[in-house]
C-alpha positions in Angstrom: 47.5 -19.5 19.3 47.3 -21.0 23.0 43.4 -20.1 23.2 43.0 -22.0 20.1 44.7 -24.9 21.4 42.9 -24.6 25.1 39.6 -24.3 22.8 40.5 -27.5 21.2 41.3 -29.5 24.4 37.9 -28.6 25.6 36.1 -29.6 22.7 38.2 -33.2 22.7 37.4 -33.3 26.8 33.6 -32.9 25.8 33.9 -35.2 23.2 35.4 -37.4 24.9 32.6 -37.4 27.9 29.3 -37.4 25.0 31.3 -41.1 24.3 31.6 -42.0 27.9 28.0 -41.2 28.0 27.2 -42.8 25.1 29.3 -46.0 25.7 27.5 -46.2 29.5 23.9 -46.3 27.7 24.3 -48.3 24.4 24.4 -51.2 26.5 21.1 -50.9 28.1 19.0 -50.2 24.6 16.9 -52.7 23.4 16.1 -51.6 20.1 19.0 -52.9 17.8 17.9 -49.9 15.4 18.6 -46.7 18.5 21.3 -48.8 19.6 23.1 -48.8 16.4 22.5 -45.0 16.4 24.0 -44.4 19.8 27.3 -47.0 19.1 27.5 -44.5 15.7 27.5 -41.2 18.1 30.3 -42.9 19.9 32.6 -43.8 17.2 32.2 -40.6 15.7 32.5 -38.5 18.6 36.2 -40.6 18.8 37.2 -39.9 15.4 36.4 -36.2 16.0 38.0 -35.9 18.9 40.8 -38.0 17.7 40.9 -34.9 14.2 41.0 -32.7 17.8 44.3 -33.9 19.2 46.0 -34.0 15.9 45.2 -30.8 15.0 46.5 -29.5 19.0 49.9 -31.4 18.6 50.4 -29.7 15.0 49.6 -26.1 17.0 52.6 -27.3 19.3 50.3 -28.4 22.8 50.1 -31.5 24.8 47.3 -34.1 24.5 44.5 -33.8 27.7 45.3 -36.9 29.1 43.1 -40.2 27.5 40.0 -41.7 29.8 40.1 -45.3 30.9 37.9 -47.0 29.0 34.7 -48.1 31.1 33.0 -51.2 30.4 29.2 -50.9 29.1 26.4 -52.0 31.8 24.8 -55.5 31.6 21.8 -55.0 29.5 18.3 -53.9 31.3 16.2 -55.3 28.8 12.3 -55.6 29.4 10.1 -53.6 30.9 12.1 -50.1 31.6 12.6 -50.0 27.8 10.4 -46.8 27.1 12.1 -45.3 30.1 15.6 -45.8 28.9 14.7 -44.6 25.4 13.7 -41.3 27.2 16.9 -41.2 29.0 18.7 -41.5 26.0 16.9 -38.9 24.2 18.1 -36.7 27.4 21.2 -37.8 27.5 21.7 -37.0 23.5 20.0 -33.6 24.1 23.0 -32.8 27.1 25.6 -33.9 24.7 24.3 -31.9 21.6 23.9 -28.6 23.6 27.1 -29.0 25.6 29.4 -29.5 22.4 27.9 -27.5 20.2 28.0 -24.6 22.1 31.9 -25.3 22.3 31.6 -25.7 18.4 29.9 -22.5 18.4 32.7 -20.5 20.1 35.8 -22.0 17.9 33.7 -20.9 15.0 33.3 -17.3 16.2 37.0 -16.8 16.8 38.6 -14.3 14.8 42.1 -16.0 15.0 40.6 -19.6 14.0 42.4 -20.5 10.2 40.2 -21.3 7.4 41.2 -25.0 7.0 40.4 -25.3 11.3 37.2 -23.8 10.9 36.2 -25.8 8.1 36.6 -29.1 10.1 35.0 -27.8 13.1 31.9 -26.5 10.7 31.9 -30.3 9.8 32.9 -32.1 12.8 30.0 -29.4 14.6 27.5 -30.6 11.5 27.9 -34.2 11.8 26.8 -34.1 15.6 23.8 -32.3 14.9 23.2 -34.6 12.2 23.8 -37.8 14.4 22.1 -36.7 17.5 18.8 -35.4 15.3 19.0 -39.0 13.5 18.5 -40.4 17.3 16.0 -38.0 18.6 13.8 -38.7 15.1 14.7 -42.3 15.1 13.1 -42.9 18.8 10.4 -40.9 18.5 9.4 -42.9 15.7 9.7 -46.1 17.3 8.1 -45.3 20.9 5.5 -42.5 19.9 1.8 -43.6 19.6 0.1 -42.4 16.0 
């Protein structure tokens, strides 16, 4: 039960930094369409880890404590636009690979109930979904056909 519950607090910590990440760029993205994406990651990224720390205080352990929130960047509009879209793509590829490897490891342990590995199926689905969204949406706007 404890390794399930120090599972959980790292997946909520990891959430947690993909929407400091995410909060730190949106800012900075002049497309309103990748922007909207990004602001989307975010808020779901808090709602999963949010499931997270419900689902540790049922199982009896404390809450990692909450990050400050930061306060987005002034915007950096203009000419560095392709190269912020890159970053972004980056920055999305860190967050996917870094969470849903943690994803991955709840899902492939043997004490992990049914109902809990359903909503870290989902939860793990969702970010897949979202961060593919962004990828596809950018590299339809800022590739050349």
């Amino acid at each position: 039960m404890d390794r399930i519950v120090q599972r959980l607090r790292e997946l909520t910590s990891a959430l947690e930094e993909g929407k400091k990440k995410c909060e730190e760029v949106a800012g900075t993205i002049p497309d309103p369409h990748i922007r909207k994406s990004i602001l989307g990651l975010e808020k779901q990224s808090i709602e999963y880890a949010l499931e997270l720390s419900q689902e540790i205080q049922t199982r009896g352990g404390s809450l990692p404590s909450v990050p400050e929130r930061i306060a987005a960047p002034e915007s950096r509009f203009g000419k560095q636009a392709r190269n912020i879209e890159k970053e972004v793509i980056k920055i999305c590829r860190k967050i996917e690979g870094s969470i849903i490897k943690l994803y991955g490891r709840m899902l492939t342990d043997p004490i992990l109930n049914e109902s809990l590995r359903l909503m870290i199926r989902a939860q793990m689905n969702g970010i897949m979904r979202s961060t593919l969204q962004l990828k596809l949406l950018s590299k339809l706007l800022y590739t050349s056909w």
